[in-house]
PDB file as gemmi writes it, atoms N, CA and C in Angstrom:
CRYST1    1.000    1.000    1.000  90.00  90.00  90.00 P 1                      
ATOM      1  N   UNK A   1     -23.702-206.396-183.752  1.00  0.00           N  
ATOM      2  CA  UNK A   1     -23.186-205.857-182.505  1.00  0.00           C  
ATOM      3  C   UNK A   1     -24.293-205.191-181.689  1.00  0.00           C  
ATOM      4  N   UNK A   2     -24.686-204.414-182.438  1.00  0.00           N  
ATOM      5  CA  UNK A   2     -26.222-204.068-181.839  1.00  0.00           C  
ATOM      6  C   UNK A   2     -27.106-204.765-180.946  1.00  0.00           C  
ATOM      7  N   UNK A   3     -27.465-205.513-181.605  1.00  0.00           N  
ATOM      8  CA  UNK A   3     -27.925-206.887-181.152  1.00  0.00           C  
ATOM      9  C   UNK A   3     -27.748-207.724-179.328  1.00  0.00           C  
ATOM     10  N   UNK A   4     -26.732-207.894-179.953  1.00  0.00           N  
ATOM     11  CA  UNK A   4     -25.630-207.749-178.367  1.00  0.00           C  
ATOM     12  C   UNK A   4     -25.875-207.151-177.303  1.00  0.00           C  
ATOM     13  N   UNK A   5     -25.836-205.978-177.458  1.00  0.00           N  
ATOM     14  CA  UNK A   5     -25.968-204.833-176.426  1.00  0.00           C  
ATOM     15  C   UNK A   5     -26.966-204.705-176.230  1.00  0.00           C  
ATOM     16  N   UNK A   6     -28.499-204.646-176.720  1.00  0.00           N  
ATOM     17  CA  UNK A   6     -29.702-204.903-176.778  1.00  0.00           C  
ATOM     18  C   UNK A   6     -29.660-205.911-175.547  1.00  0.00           C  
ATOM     19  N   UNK A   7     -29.281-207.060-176.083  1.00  0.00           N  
ATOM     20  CA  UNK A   7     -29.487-208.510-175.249  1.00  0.00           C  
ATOM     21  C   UNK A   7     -28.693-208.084-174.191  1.00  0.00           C  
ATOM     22  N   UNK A   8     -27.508-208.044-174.005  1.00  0.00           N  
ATOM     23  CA  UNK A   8     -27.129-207.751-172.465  1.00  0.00           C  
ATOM     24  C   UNK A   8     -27.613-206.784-171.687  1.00  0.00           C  
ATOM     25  N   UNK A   9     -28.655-205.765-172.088  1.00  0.00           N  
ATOM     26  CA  UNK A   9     -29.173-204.656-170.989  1.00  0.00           C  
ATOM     27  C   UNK A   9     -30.612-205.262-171.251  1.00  0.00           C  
ATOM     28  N   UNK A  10     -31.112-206.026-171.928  1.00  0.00           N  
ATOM     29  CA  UNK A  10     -32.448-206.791-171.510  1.00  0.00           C  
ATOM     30  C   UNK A  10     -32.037-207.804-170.204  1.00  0.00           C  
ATOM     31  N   UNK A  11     -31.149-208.746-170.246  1.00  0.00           N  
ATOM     32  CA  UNK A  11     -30.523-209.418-169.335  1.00  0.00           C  
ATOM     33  C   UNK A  11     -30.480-209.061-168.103  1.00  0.00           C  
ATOM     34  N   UNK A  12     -29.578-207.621-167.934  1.00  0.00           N  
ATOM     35  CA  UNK A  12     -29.317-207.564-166.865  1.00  0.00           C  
ATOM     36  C   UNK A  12     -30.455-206.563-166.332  1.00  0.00           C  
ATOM     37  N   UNK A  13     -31.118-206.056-166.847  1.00  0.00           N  
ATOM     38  CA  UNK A  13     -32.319-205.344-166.550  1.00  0.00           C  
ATOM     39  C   UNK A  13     -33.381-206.384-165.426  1.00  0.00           C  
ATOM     40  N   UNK A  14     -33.575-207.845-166.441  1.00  0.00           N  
ATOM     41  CA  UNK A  14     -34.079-208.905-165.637  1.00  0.00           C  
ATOM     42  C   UNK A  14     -33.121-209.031-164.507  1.00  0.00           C  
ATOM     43  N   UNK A  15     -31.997-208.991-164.231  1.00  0.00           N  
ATOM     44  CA  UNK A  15     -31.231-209.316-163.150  1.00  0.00           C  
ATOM     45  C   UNK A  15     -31.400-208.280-162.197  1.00  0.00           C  
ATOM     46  N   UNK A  16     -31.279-207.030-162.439  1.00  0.00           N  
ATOM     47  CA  UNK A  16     -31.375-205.824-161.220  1.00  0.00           C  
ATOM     48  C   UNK A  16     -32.762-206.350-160.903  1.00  0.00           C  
ATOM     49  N   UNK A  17     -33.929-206.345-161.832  1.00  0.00           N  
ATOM     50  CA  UNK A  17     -35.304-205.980-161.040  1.00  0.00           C  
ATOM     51  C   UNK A  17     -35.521-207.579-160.024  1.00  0.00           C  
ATOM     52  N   UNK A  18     -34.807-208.506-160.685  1.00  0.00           N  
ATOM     53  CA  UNK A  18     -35.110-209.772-159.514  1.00  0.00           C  
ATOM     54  C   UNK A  18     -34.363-209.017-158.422  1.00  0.00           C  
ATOM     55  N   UNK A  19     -33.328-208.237-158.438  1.00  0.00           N  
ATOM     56  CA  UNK A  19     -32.321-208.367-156.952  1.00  0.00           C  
ATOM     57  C   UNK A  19     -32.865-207.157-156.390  1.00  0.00           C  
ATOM     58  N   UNK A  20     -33.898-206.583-156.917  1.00  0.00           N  
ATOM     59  CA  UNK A  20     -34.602-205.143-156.301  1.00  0.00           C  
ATOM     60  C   UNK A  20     -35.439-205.292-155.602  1.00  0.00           C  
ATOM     61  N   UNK A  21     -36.198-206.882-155.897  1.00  0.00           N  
ATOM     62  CA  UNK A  21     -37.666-207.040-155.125  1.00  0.00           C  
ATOM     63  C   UNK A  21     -37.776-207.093-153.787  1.00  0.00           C  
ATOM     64  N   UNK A  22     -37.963-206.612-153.079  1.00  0.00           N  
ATOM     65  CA  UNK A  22     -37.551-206.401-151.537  1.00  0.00           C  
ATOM     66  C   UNK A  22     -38.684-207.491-151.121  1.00  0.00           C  
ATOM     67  N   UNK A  23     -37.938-208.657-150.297  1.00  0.00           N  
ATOM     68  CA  UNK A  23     -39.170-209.775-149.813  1.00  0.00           C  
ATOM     69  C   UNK A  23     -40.314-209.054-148.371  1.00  0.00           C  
ATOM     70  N   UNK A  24     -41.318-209.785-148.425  1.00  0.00           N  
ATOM     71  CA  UNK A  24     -41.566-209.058-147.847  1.00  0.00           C  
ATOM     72  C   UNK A  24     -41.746-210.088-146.753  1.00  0.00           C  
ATOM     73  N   UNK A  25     -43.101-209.617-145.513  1.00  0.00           N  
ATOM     74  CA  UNK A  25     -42.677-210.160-143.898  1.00  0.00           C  
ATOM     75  C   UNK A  25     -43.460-211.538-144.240  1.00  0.00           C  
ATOM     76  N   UNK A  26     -42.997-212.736-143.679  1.00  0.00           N  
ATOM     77  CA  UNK A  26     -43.091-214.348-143.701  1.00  0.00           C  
ATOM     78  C   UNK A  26     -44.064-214.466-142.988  1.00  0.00           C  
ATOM     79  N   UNK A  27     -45.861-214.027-143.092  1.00  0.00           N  
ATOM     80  CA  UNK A  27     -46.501-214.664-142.239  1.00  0.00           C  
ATOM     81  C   UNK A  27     -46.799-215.782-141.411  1.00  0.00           C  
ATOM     82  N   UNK A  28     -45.902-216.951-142.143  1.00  0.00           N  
ATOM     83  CA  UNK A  28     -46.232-218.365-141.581  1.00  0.00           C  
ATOM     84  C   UNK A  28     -45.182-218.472-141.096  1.00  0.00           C  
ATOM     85  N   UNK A  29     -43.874-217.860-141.086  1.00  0.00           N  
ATOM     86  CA  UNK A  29     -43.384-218.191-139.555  1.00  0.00           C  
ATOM     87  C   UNK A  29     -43.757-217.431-138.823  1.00  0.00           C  
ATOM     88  N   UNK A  30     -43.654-216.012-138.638  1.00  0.00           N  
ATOM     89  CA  UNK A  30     -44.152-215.436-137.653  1.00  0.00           C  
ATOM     90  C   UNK A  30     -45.707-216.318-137.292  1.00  0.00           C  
ATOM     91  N   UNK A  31     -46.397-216.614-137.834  1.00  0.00           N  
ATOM     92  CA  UNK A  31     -47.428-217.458-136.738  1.00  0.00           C  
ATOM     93  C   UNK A  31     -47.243-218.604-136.084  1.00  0.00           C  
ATOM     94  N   UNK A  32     -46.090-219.609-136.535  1.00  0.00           N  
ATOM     95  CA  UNK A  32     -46.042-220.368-135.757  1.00  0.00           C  
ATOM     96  C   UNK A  32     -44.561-219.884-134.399  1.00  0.00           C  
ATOM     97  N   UNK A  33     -44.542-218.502-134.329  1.00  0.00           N  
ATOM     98  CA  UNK A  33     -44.263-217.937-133.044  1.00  0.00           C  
ATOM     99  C   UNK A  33     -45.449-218.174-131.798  1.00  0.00           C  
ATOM    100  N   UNK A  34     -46.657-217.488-132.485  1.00  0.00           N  
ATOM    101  CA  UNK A  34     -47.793-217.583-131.814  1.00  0.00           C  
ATOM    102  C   UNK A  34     -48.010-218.624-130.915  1.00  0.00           C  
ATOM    103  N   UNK A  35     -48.219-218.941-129.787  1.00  0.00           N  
ATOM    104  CA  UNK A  35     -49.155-219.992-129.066  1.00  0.00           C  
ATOM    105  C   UNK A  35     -50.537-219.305-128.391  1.00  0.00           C  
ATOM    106  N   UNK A  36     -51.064-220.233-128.652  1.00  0.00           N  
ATOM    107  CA  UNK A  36     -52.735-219.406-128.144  1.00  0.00           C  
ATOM    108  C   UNK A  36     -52.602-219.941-126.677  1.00  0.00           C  
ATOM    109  N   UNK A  37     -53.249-219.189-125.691  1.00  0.00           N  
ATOM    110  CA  UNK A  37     -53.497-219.332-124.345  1.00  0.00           C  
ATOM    111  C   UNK A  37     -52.071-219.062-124.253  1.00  0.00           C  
ATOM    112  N   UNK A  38     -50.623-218.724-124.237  1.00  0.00           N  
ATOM    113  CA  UNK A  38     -49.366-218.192-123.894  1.00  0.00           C  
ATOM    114  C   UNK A  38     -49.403-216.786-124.721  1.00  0.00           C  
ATOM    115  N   UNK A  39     -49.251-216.577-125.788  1.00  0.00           N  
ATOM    116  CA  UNK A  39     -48.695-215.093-125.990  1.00  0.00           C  
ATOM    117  C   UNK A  39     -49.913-214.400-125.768  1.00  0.00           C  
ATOM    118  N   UNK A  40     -49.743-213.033-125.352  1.00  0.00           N  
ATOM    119  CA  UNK A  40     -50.473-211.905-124.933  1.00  0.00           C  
ATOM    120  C   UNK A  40     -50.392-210.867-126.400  1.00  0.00           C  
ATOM    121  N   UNK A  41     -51.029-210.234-126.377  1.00  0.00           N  
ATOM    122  CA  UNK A  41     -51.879-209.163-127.156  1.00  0.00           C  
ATOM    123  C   UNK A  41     -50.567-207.790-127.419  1.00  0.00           C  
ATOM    124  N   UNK A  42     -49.790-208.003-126.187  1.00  0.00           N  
ATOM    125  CA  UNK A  42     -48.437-207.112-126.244  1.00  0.00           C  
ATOM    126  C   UNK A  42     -47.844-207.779-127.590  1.00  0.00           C  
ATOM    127  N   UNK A  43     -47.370-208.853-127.091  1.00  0.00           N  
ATOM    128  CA  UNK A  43     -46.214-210.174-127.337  1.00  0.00           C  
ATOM    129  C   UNK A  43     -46.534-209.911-129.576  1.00  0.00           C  
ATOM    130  N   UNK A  44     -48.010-209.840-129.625  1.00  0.00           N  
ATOM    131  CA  UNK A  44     -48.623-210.017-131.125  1.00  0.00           C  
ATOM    132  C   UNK A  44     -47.802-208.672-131.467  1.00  0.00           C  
ATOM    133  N   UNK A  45     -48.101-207.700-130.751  1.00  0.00           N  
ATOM    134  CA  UNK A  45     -47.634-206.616-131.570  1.00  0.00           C  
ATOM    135  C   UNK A  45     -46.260-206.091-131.924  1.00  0.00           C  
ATOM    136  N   UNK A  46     -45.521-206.420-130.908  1.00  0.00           N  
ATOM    137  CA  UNK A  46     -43.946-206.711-131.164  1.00  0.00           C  
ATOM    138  C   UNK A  46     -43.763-207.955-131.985  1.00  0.00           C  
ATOM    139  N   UNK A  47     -44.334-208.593-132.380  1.00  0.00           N  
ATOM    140  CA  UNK A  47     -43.788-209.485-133.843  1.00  0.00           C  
ATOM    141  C   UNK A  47     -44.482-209.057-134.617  1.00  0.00           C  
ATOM    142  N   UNK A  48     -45.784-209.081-134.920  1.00  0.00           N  
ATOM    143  CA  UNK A  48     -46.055-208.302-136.164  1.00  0.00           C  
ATOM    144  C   UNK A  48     -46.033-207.030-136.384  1.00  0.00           C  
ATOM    145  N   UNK A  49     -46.106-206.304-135.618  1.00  0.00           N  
ATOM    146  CA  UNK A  49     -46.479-205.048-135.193  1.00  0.00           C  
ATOM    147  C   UNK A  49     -48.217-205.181-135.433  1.00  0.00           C  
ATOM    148  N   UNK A  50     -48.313-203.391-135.932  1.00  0.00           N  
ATOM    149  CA  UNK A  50     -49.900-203.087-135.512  1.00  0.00           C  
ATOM    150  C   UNK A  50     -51.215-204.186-136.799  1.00  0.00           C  
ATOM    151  N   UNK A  51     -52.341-204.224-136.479  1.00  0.00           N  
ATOM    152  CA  UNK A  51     -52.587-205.184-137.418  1.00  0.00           C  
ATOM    153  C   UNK A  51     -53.431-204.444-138.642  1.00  0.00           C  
ATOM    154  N   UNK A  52     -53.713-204.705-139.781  1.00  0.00           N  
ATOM    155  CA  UNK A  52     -54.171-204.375-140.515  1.00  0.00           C  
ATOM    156  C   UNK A  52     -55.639-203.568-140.439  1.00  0.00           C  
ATOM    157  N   UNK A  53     -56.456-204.970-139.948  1.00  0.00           N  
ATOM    158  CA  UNK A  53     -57.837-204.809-139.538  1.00  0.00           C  
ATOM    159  C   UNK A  53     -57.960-205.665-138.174  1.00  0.00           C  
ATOM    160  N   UNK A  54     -59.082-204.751-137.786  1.00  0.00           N  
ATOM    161  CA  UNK A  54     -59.647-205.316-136.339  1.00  0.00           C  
ATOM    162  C   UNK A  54     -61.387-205.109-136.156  1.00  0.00           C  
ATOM    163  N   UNK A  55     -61.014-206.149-135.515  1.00  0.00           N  
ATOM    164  CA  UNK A  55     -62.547-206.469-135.391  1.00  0.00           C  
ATOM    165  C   UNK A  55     -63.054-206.629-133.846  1.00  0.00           C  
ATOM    166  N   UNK A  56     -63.716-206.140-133.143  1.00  0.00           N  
ATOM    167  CA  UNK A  56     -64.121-206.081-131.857  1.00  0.00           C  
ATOM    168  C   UNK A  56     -65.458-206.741-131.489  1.00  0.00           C  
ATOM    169  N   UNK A  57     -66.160-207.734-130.983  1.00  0.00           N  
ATOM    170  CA  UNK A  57     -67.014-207.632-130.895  1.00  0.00           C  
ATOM    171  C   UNK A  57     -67.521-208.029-129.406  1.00  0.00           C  
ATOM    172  N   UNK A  58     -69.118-207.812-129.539  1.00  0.00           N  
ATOM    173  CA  UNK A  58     -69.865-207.799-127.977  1.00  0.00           C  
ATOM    174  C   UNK A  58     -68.977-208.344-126.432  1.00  0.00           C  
ATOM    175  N   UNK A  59     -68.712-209.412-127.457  1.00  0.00           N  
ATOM    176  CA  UNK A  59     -68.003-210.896-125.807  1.00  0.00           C  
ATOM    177  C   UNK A  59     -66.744-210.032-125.561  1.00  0.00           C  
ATOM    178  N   UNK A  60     -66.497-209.567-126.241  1.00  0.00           N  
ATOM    179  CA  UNK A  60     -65.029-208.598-125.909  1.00  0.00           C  
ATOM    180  C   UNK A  60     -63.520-209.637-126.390  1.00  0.00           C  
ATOM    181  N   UNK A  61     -64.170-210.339-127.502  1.00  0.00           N  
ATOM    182  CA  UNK A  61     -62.890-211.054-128.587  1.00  0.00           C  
ATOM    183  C   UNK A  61     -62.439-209.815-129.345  1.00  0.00           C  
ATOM    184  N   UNK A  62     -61.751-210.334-129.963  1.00  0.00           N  
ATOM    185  CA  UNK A  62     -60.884-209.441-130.898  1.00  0.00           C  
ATOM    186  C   UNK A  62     -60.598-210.308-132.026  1.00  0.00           C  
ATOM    187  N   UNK A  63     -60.418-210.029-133.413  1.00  0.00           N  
ATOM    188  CA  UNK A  63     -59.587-210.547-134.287  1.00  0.00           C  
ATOM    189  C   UNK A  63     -59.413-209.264-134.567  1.00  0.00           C  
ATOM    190  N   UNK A  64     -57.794-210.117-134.836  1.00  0.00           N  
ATOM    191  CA  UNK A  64     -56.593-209.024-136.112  1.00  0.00           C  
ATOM    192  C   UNK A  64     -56.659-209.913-136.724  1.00  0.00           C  
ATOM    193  N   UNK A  65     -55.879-209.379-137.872  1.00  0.00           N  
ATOM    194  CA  UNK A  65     -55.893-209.643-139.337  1.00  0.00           C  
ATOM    195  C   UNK A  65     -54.896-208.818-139.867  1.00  0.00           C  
ATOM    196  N   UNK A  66     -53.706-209.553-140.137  1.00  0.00           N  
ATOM    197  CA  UNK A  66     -52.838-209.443-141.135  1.00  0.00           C  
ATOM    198  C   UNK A  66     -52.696-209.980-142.326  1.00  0.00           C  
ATOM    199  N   UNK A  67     -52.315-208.973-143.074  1.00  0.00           N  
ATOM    200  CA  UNK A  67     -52.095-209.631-144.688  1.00  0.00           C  
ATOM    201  C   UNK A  67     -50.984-209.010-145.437  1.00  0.00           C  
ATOM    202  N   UNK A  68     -50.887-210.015-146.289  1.00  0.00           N  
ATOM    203  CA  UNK A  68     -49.634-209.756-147.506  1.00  0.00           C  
ATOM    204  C   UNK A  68     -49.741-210.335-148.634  1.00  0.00           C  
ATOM    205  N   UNK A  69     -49.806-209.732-149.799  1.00  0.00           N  
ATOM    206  CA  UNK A  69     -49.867-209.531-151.009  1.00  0.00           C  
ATOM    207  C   UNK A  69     -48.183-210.575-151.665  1.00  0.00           C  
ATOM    208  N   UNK A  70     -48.430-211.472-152.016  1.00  0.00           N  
ATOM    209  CA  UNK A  70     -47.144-212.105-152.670  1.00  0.00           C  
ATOM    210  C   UNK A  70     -47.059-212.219-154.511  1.00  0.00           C  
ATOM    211  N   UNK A  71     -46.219-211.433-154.582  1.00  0.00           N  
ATOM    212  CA  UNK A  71     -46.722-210.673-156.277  1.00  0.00           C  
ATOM    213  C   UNK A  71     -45.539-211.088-157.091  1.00  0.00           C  
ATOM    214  N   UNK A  72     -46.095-211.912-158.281  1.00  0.00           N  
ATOM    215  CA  UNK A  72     -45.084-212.932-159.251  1.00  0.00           C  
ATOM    216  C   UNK A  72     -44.021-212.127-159.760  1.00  0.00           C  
ATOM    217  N   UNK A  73     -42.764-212.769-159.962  1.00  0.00           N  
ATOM    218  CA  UNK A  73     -41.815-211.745-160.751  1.00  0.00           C  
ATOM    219  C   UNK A  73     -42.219-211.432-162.307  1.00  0.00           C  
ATOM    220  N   UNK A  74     -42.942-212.407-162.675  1.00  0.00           N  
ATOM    221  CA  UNK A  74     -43.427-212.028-164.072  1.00  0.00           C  
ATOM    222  C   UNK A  74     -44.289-210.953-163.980  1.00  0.00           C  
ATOM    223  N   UNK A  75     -45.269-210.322-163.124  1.00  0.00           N  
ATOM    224  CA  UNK A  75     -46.259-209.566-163.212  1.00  0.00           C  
ATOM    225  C   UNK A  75     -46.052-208.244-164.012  1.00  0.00           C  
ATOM    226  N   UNK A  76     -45.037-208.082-163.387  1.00  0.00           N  
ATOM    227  CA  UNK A  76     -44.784-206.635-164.759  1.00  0.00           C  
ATOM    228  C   UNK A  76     -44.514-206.803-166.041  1.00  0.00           C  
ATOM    229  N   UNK A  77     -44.270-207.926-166.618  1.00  0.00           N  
ATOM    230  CA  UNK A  77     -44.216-208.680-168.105  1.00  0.00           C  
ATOM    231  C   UNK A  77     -45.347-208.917-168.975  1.00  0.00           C  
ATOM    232  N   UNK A  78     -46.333-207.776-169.667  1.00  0.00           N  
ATOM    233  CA  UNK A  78     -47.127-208.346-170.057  1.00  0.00           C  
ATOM    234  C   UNK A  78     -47.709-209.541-170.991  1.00  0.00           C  
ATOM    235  N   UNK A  79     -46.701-210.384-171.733  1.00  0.00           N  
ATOM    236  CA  UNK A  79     -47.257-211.383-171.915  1.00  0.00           C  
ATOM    237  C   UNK A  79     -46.952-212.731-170.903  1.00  0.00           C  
ATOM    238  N   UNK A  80     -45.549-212.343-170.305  1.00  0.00           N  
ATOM    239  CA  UNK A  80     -45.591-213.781-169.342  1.00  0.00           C  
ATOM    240  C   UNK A  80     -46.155-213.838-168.293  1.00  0.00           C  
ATOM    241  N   UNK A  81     -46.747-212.904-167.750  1.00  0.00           N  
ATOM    242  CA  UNK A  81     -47.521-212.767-166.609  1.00  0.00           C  
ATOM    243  C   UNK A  81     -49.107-213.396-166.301  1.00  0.00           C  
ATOM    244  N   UNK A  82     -49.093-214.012-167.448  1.00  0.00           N  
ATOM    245  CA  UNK A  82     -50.062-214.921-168.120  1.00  0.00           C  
ATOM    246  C   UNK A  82     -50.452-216.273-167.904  1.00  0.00           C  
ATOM    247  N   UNK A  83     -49.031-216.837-168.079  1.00  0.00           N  
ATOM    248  CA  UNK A  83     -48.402-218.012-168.382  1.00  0.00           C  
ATOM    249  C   UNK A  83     -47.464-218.394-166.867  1.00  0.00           C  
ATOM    250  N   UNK A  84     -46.657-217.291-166.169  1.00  0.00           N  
ATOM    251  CA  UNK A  84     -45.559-218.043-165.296  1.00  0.00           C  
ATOM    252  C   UNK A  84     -46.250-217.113-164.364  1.00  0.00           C  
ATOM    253  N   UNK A  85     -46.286-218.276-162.711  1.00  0.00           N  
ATOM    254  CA  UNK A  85     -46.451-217.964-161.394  1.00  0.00           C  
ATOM    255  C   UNK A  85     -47.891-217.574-161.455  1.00  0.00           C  
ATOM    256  N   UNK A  86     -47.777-217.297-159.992  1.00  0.00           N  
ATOM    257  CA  UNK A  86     -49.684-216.632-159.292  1.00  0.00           C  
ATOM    258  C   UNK A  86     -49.323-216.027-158.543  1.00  0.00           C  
ATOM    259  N   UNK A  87     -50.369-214.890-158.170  1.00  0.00           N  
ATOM    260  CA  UNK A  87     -49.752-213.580-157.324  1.00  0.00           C  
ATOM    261  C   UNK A  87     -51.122-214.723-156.326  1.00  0.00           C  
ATOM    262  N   UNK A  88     -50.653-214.299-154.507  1.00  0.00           N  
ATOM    263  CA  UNK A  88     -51.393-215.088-153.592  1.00  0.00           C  
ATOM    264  C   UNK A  88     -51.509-214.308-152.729  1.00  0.00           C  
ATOM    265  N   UNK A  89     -52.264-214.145-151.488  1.00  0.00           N  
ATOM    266  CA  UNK A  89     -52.448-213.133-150.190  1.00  0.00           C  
ATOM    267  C   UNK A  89     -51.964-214.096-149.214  1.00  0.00           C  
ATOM    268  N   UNK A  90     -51.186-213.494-148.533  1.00  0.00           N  
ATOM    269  CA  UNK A  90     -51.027-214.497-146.793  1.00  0.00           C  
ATOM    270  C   UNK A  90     -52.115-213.964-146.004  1.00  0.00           C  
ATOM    271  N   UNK A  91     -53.003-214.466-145.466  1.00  0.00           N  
ATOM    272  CA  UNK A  91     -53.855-214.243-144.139  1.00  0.00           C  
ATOM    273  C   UNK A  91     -53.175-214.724-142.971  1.00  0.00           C  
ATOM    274  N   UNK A  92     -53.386-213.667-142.192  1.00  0.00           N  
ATOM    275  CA  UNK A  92     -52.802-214.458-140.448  1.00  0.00           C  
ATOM    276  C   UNK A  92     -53.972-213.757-139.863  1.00  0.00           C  
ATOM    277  N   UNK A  93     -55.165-214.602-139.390  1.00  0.00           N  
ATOM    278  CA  UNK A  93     -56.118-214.201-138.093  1.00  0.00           C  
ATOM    279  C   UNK A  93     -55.564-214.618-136.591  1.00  0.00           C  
ATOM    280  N   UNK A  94     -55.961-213.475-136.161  1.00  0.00           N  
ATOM    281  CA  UNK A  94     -55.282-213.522-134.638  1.00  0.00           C  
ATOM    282  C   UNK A  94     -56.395-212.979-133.720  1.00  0.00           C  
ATOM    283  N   UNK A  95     -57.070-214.528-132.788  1.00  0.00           N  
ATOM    284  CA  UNK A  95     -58.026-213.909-132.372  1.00  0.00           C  
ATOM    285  C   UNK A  95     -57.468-214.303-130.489  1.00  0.00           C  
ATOM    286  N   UNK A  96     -58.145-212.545-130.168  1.00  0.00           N  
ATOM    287  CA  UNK A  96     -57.492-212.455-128.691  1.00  0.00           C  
ATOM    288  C   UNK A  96     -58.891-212.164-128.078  1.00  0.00           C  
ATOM    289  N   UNK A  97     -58.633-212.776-126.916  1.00  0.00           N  
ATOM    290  CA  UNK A  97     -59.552-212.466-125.168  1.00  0.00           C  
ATOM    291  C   UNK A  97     -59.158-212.022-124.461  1.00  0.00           C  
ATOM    292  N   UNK A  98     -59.418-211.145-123.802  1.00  0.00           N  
ATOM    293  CA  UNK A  98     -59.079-210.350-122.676  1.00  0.00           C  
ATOM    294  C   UNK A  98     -56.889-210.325-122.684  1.00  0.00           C  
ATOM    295  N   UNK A  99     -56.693-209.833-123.743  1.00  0.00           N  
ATOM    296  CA  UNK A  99     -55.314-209.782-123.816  1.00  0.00           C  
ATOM    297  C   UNK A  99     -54.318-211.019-123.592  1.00  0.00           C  
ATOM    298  N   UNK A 100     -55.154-211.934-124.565  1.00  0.00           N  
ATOM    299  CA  UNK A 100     -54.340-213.121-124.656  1.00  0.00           C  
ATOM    300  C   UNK A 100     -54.923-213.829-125.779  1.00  0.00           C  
ATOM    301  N   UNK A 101     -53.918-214.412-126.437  1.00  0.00           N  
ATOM    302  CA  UNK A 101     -54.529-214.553-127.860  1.00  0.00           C  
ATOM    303  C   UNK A 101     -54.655-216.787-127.534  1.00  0.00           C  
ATOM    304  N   UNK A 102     -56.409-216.418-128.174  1.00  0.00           N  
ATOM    305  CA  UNK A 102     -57.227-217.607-127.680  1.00  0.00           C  
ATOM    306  C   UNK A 102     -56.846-218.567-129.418  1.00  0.00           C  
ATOM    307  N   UNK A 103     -56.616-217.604-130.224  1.00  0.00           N  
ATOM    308  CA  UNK A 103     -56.439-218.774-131.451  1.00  0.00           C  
ATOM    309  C   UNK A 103     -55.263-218.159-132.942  1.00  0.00           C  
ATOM    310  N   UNK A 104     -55.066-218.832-133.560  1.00  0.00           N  
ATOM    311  CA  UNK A 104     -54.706-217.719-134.716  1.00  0.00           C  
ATOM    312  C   UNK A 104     -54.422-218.829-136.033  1.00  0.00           C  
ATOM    313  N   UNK A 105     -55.111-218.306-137.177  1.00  0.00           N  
ATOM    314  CA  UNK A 105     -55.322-218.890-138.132  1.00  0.00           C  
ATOM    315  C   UNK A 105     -54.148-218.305-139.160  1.00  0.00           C  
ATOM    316  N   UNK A 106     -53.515-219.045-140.365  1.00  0.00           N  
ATOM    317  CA  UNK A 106     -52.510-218.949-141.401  1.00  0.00           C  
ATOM    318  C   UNK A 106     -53.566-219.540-142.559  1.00  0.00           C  
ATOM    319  N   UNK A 107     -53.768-218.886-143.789  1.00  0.00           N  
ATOM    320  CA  UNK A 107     -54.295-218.830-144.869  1.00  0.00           C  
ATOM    321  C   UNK A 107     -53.814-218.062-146.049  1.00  0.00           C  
ATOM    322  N   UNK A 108     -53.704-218.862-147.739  1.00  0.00           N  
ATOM    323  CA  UNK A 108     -53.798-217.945-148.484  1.00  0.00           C  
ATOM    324  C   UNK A 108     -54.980-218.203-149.740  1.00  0.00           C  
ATOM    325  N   UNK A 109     -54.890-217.314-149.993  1.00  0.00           N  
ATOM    326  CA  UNK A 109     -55.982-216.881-151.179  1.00  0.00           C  
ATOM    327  C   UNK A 109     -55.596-216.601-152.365  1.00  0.00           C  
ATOM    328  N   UNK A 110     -55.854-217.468-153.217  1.00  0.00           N  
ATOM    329  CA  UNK A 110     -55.434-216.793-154.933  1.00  0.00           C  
ATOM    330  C   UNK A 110     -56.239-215.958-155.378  1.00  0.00           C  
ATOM    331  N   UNK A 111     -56.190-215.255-156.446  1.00  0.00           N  
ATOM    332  CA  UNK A 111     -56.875-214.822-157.371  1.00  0.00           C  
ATOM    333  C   UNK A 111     -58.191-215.581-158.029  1.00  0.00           C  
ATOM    334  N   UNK A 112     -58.900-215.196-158.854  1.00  0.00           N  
ATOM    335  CA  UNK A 112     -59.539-216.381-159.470  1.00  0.00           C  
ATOM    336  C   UNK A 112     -59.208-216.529-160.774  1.00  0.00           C  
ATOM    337  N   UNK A 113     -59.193-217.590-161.003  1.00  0.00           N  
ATOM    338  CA  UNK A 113     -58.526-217.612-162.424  1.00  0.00           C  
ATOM    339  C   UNK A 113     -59.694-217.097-163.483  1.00  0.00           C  
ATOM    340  N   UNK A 114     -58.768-216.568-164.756  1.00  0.00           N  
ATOM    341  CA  UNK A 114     -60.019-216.220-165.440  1.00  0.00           C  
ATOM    342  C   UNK A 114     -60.538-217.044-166.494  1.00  0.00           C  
ATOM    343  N   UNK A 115     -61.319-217.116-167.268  1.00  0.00           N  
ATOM    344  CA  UNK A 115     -61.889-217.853-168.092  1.00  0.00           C  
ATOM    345  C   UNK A 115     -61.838-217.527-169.150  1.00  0.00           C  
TER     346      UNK A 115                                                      
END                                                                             
C-alpha cells in the first residue's frame, strides 16, 4: 500500500510541475510581426517590449537583441536530464535606422554538447 501512495504523489508531482511551467514569450512569431523598412522602433517596443541588449554604433544603426532561454522539462531530474531534450536560446536581432527597423534576424543556439 505504501508503495502506492509513493507512486501516486511521484506522479502527480510530475503532473503539477509540467502544468506549473509558465511558457514563455514566442520569439519567432513575434518576429515574423516585424517587417523591415515598415515597422518603426515604437511599433518593436510595443511587441516585444524593452530589449535586452543594445548596441549603438557610429552610422547611427542600432541593434536590439532579444533573448530567451527554452529550458527542458527534464532539467531538474538529475539523471534524465542527461538523456531527454536540450535546453536552447531564441535570438531575435533587431536592427533599426533612424527609427525604423532596416532588418531583424531569428536564431537559436544550443548548448555544447559535452564529451
Amino acid at each position: 500500500m505504501k508503495l502506492k501512495s509513493w507512486l501516486l504523489i511521484l506522479l502527480l508531482s510530475f503532473f503539477y510541475y509540467g502544468c506549473a511551467t509558465k511558457p514563455g514569450p514566442n520569439l519567432a512569431s513575434k518576429a515574423s510581426l516585424i517587417k523591415p523598412n515598415q515597422t518603426t522602433k515604437l511599433e518593436i517596443t510595443q511587441i516585444l517590449g524593452p530589449p535586452v541588449q543594445v548596441f549603438i554604433f557610429p552610422d547611427g544603426k542600432e541593434e536590439w537583441y532579444y533573448y530567451y532561454r527554452v529550458k527542458n522539462f527534464w532539467e531538474g531530474i538529475p539523471l534524465a536530464s542527461r538523456y531527454k531534450g536540450e535546453d536552447y536560446t531564441e535570438i531575435l536581432k533587431v536592427v533599426i535606422y533612424k527609427d525604423q527597423v532596416v532588418d531583424c534576424y531569428y536564431y537559436t543556439v544550443e548548448k555544447p554538447k559535452k564529451r
